[in-house]
N, C-alpha and C positions, 0 to 999 in steps of 0.2 A: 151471045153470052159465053164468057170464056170460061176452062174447066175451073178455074178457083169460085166465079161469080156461082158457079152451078152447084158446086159442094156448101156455101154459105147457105144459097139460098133453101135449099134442102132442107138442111139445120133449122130453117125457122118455120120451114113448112112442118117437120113434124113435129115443136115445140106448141105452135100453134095449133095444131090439131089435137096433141094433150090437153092443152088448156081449155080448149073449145069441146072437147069430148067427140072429138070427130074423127072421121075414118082417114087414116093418112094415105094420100097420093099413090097408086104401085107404080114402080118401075124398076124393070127389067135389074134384078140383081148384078149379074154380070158386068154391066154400065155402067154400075153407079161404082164411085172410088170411097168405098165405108173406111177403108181406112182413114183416111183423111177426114171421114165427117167425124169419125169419132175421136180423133184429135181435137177438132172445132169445137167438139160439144164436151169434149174433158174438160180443156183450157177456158171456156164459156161456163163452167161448172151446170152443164145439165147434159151431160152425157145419161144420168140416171133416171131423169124425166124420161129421154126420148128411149128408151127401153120400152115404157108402156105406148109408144106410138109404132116401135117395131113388131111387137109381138106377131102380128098376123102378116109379117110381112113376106112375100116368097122364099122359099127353101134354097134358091140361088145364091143367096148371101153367104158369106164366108162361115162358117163355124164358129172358128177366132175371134172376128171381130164379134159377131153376137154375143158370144162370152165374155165379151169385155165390157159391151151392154151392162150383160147381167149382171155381172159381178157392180159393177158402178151403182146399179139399182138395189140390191142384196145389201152392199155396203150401209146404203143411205137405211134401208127398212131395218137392221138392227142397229144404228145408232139413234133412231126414234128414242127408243125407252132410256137408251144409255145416255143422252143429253138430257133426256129430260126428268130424269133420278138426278146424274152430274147438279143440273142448275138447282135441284129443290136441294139436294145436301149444301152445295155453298150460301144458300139463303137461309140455311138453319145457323150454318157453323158463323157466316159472317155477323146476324141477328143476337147468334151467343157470345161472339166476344165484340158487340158492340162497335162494329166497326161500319158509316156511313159508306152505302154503296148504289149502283147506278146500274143497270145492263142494259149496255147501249145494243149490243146484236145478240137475243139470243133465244131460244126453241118456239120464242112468242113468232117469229117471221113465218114459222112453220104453219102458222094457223089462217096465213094467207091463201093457202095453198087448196085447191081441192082434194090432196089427201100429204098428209105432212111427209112422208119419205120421198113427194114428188120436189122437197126445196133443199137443195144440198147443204150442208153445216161446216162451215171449218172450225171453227172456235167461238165458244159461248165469250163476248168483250162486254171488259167491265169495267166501269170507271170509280175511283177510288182517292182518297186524296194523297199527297204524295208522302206523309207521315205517317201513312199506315202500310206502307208496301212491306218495311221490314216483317211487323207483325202476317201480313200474308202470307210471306216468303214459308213462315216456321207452319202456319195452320196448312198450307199448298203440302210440305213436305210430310207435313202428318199424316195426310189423307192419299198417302205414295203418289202422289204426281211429280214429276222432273222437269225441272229446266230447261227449255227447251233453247238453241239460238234461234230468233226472230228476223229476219233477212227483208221482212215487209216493212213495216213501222217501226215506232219508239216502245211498243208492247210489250210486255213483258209474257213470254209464254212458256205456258206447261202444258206437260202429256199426263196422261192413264192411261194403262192401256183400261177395255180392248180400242182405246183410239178416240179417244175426248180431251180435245184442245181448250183453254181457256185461257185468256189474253186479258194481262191490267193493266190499265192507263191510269196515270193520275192526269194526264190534261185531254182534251180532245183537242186534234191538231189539225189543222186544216191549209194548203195552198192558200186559200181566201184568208191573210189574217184578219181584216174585221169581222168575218163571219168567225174564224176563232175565239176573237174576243166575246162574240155572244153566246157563248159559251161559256163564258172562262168565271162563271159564278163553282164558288165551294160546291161539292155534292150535298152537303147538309141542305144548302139553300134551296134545290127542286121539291117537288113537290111529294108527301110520302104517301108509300103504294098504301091500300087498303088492308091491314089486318098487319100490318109489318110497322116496327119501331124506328129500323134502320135503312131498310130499303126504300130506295126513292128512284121514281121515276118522270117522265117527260108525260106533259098533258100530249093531246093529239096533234095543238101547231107545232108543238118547238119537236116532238117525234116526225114531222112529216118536214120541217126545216132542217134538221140532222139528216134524216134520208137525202134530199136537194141536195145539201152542203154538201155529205158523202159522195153520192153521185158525180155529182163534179170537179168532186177532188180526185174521184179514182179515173176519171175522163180525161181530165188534164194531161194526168199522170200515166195516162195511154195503161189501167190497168182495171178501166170500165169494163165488163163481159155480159153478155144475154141476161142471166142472170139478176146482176145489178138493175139493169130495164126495168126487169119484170119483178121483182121486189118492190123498186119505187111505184111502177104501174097498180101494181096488185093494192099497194098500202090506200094509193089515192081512190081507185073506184071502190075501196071497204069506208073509206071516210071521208068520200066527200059531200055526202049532206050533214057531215057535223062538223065539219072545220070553218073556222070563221075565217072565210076568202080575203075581204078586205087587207085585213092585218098581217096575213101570210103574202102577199103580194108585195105589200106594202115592204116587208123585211125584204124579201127576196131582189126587189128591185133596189132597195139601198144598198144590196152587197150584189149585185149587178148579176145574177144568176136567176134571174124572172124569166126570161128570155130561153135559155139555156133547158129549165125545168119544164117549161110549156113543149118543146119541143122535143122532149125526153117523152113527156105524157102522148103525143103525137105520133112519135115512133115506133112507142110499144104499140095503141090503136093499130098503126100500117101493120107493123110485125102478128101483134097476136088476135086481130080482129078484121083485116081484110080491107083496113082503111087504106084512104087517096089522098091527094093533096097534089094542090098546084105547086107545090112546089118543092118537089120530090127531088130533083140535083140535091138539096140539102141532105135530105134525109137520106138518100144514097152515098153521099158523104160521110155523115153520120155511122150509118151502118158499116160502109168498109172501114173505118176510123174505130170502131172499136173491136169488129172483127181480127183486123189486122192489129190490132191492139197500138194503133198507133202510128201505124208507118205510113196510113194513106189516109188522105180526104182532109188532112190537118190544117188546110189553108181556109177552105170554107168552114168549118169547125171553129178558127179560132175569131170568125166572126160572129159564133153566135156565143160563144164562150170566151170573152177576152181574157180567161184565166188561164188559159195557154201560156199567155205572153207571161205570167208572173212564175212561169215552173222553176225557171233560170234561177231566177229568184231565190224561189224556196229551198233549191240545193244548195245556194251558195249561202242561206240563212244555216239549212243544216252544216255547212262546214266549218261558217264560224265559230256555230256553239258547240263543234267537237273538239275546236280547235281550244276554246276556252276551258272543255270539259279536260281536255290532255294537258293545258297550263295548271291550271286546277290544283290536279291532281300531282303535276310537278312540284309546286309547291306546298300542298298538303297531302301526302300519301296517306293511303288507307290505314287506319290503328292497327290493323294486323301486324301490317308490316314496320310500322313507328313501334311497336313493341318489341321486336324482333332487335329491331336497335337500340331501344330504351328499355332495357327489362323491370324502369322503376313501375313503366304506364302498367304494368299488370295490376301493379298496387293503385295507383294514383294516377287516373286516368285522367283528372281536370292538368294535369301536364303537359297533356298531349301540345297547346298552344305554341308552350315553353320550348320543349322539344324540338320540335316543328323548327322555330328559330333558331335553335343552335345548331340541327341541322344544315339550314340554311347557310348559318355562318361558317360551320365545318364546309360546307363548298365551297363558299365565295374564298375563305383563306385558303382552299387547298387549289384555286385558278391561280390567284395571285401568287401561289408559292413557284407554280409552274411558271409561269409568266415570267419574274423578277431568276426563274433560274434559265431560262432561255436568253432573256437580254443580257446575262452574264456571259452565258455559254458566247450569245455572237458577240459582245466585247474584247473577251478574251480570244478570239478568232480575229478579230481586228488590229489587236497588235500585236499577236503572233504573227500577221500577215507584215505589219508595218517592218520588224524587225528582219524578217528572210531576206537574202540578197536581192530576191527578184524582184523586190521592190524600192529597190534603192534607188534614186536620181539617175540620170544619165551621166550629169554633169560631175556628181561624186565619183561615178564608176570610170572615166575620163582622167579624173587626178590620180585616181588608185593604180593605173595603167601607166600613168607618168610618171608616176613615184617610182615603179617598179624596174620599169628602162635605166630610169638616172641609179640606181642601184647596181 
């Protein structure tokens, strides 16, 4: 086992002994390279679980790195209260101004947990229709949260401090597009939470079909981590004597990720339960595959997951539609700024259309104007050129030379 194999394996050994409530492995502080696991378990987002698997661990270990522990754990234990105030205010404020909503990620995953600050939170994600973002935008600013840039997905994200993210989607997007397409009903259309007007959520198939989908999308996308596992792991042994198996199969294998989730549920078992299988190549596959976040194991992987093969895909779908998004835009600029040049739109904003095309046409005449004055410009270059001596025949310049003698 070489030293990277040795610092992963570590990683799952005292995740697994959290979860398990078990005494984690000693060894020799000095040996072991914590800085590096604790990169593993930052970028796996459970650096703050395995805090409670260090605590009793020898006084050899670095200071620093425990502190880093700590702090990752300390982090997660006071944003408890702070998500979970965060999510009940936006279900009052979103309720008050009637705006249909959905939260697809948020402090409920904590309850999977045997104690909620052991599952790290990045942002409470909400899905929304795409007509109500603007209205958000002003209720988000009210309640001083900021715009944040989003450099992961199509989300839209804001901050508070002391450090509560919340992410709105008007579509849920997925590598798999016909797994997107089943999705792709209005939020109105789910079904609505208990005691709530506007709030709607996923019954338990289409909440454990979203996690699958997710999962695979972030695997694909080489941006699966421990984490993600044990979320999906955690969901399926809370609800699998109440999920109708049939029907959930049944989707899963028409959007070709039956396969892919089985072997998810498989994984976590090896990782956080001490399970075997004959056919471990894969699953070591697997594991350095999301470890590595992608660099390795990708060939066995993209056999049980042929959603690999569509990542190509989905980048060059997103470049089209920014490329449409930037024609778009070329053609119809924001009203801000069609104001700025039309100072009628402050009055009479159904202009805007009007505008819009005179603009247009103030370009297309101001190319043409360029253009018809360029072909001039080399025309008049042409027969400036034609008249100069040095473009005179040979055979004229010959007579002019004999004219000149006979003189």
């Amino acid at each position: 086992m070489n030293v990277l194999q040795q610092d992963r394996r570590y990683l799952l050994l005292l995740v697994s002994a959290v979860m398990n409530q078990k005494k984690v492995p000693v060894m020799s502080g000095s040996l072991m390279p914590w800085r590096t696991i604790y990169r593993l378990a930052d970028t796996n987002q459970v650096a703050n679980l395995c805090w409670l698997g260090i605590l009793g661990l020898s006084s050899e270990m670095d200071k620093e790195i425990k502190g880093l522990f700590y702090e990752s754990y300390q982090r997660e234990l006071k944003n408890v209260p702070g998500y979970q105030s965060a999510e009940e205010v936006l279900h009052w404020q979103l309720e008050r101004k009637k705006i249909h909503f959905l939260i697809l990620e948020g402090t409920g995953l904590r309850e999977l947990y045997p104690q909620k600050e052991m599952r790290r939170m990045d942002a409470i994600h909400i899905l929304v229709s795409k007509g109500d973002l603007v209205r958000i935008d002003t209720i988000m600013r009210s309640m001083d949260y900021e715009p944040q840039e989003n450099r992961e997905d199509e989300g839209i994200l804001y901050y508070k401090i002391p450090g509560v993210y919340v992410k709105f989607y008007d579509k849920i997007k997925f590598v798999n597009e016909k797994m997107e397409r089943y999705f792709d009903s209005p939020v109105r259309m789910y079904s609505k939470k208990k005691g709530y007007r506007y709030l709607r959520c996923f019954d338990k198939e289409e909440a454990y079909l979203y996690m699958a989908g997710k999962a695979a999308n972030d695997y694909a996308l080489g941006r699966a981590t421990v984490r993600t596992v044990l979320d999906f792991w955690l969901y399926e042994k809370a609800h699998k004597e109440e999920l109708n198996w049939p029907y959930v199969d049944k989707v899963l294998k028409r959007y070709k990720i039956l396969e892919f989730s089985e072997r998810l549920l498989k994984l976590g078992d090896i990782w956080f339960q001490n399970g075997i299988s004959d056919e471990m190549e894969i699953y070591n596959a697997m594991e350095a595959y999301i470890l590595s976040r992608g660099e390795q194991g990708r060939q066995l992987s993209g056999k049980i997951l042929p959603l690999l093969q569509d990542v190509a895909d989905f980048y060059k779908r997103d470049r089209r539609k920014e490329w449409m998004n930037r024609e778009k835009e070329a053609l119809f600029p924001p009203k801000d700024y069609m104001a700025g040049m039309f100072p009628v739109l402050k009055k009479f904003s159904w202009l805007y259309l009007p505008c819009c095309l005179l603009r247009l046409w103030r370009i297309w005449f101001s190319k043409m104007k360029q253009l018809f004055a360029k072909k001039r410009d080399q025309l008049k270059e042409k027969l400036k050129r034609k008249k100069s001596p040095a473009d005179t025949p040979p055979d004229s310049q010959e007579e002019n030379e004999n004219n000149i003698r006979m003189e």
